[in-house]
C-alpha positions as CSV (number, residue, x, y, z in Angstrom):
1,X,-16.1,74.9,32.6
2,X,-14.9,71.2,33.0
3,X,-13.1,71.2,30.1
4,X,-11.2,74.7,31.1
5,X,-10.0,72.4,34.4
6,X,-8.9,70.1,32.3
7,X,-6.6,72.6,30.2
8,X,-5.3,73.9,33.4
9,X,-4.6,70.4,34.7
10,X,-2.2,69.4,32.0
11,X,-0.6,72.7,31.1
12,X,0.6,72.2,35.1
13,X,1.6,68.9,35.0
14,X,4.2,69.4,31.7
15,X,6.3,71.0,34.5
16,X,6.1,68.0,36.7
17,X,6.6,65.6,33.3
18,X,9.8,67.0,32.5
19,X,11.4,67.1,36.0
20,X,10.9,63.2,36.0
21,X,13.0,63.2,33.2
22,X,16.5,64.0,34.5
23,X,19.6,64.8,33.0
24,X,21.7,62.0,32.2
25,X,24.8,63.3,31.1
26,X,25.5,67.0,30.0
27,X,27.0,66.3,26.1
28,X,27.8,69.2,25.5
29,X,29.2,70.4,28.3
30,X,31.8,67.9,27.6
31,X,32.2,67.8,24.0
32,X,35.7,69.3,23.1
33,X,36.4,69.4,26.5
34,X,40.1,68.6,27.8
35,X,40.3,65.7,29.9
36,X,40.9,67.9,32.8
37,X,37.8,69.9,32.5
38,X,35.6,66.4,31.8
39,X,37.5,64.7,35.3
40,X,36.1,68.0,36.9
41,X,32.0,66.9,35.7
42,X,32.8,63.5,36.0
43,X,34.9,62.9,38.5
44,X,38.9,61.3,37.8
45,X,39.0,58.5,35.3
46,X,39.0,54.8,36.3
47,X,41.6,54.4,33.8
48,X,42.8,55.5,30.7
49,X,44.7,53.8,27.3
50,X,46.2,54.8,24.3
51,X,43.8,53.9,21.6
52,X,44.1,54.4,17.6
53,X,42.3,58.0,17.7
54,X,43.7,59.6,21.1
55,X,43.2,58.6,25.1
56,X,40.5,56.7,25.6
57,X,39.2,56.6,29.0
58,X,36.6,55.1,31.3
59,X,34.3,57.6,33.9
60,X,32.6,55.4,36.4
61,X,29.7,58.4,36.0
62,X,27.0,55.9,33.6
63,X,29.8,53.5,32.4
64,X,30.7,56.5,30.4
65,X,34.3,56.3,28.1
66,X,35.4,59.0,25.9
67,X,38.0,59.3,23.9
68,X,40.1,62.6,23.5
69,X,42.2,63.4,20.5
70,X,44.4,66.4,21.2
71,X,43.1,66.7,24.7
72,X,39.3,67.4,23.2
73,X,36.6,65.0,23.6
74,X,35.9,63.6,20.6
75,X,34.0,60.4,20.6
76,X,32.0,59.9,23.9
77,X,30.6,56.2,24.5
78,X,27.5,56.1,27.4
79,X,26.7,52.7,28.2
80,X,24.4,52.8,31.2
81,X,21.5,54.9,30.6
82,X,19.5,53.3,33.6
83,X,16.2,52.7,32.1
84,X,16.0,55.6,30.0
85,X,13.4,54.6,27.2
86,X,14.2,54.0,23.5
87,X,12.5,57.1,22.3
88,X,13.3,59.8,21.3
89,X,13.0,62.4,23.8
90,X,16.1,61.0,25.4
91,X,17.9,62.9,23.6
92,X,16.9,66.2,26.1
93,X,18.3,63.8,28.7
94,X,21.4,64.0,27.2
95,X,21.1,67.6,27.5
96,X,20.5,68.8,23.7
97,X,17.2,69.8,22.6
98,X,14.5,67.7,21.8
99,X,14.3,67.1,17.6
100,X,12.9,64.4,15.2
101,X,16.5,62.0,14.4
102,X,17.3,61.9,10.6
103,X,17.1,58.4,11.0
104,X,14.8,56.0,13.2
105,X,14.0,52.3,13.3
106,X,14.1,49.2,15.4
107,X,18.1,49.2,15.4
108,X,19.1,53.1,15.6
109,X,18.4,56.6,15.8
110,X,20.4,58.8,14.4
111,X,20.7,62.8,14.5
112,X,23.7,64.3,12.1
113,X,21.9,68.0,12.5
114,X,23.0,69.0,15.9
115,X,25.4,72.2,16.1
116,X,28.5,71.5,17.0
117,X,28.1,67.4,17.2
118,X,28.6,65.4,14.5
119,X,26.7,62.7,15.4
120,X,24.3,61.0,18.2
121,X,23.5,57.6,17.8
122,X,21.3,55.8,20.2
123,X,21.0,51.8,20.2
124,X,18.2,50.1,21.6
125,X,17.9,46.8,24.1
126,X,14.6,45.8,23.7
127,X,12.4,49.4,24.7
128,X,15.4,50.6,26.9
129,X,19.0,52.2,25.4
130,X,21.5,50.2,25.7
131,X,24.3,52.5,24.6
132,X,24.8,55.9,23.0
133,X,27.2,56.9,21.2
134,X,28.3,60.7,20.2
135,X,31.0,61.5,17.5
136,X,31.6,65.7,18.6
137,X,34.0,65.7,15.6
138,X,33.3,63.9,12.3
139,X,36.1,61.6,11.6
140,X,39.1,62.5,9.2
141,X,37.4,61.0,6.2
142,X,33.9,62.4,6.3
143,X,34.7,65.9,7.2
């Protein structure tokens, strides 16, 4: 009977787990986005700058930049992931489902299978993320 308690005890607290995990940033809500429709998630731009691949601008919404090529978000830079762990079940927190990254060690993870993204890359400072970076379109050369 004890150990039917138990059961019920953790099956009802997988609930309470994952709403202390909170969104950090909706991806892909903003992947391919114009940089209209990302100002109206984020909030107006701090600034913005021509850069070699598009616009590249600067959300104060988790230090976040991203840089549009034709008006699409294309490369989107988050560099302040509070104290989201180095793991990787932050990738939910980024809003995309949780998967195993095709590449994982002390310096990066790395998932190239997500639809629609060509590439997440988290980077680790110590056992938190430092940055993360997403390329929504793979560049010119590796298409």
């Amino acid at each position: 009977m004890r150990k039917i308690y138990t059961v019920i005890l953790l099956a009802s607290a997988f609930p309470a787990l994952a709403e202390e995990m909170p969104l950090i940033l909706d991806v892909p809500a903003i992947a391919h986005a114009s940089q209209a429709s990302v100002e109206g998630l984020l909030g107006k731009a701090e600034f913005c700058r021509k850069s070699k691949y598009g616009i590249s601008c600067r959300f104060a919404s988790h230090g976040t930049e991203i840089v549009f090529a034709n008006d699409k978000a294309e490369r989107i830079t988050i560099n302040d992931l509070g104290d989201a762990p180095y793991d990787k079940t932050t990738l939910t927190r980024l809003g995309f489902n949780n998967q195993e990254p095709d590449i994982s060690s002390d310096e990066i993870m790395i998932w190239g299978n997500i639809p629609g993204i060509a590439e997440v890359s988290l980077f680790p400072d110590k056992d938190k993320i430092d940055y993360a970076l997403i390329a929504v379109t793979p560049p010119p050369d590796k298409k």
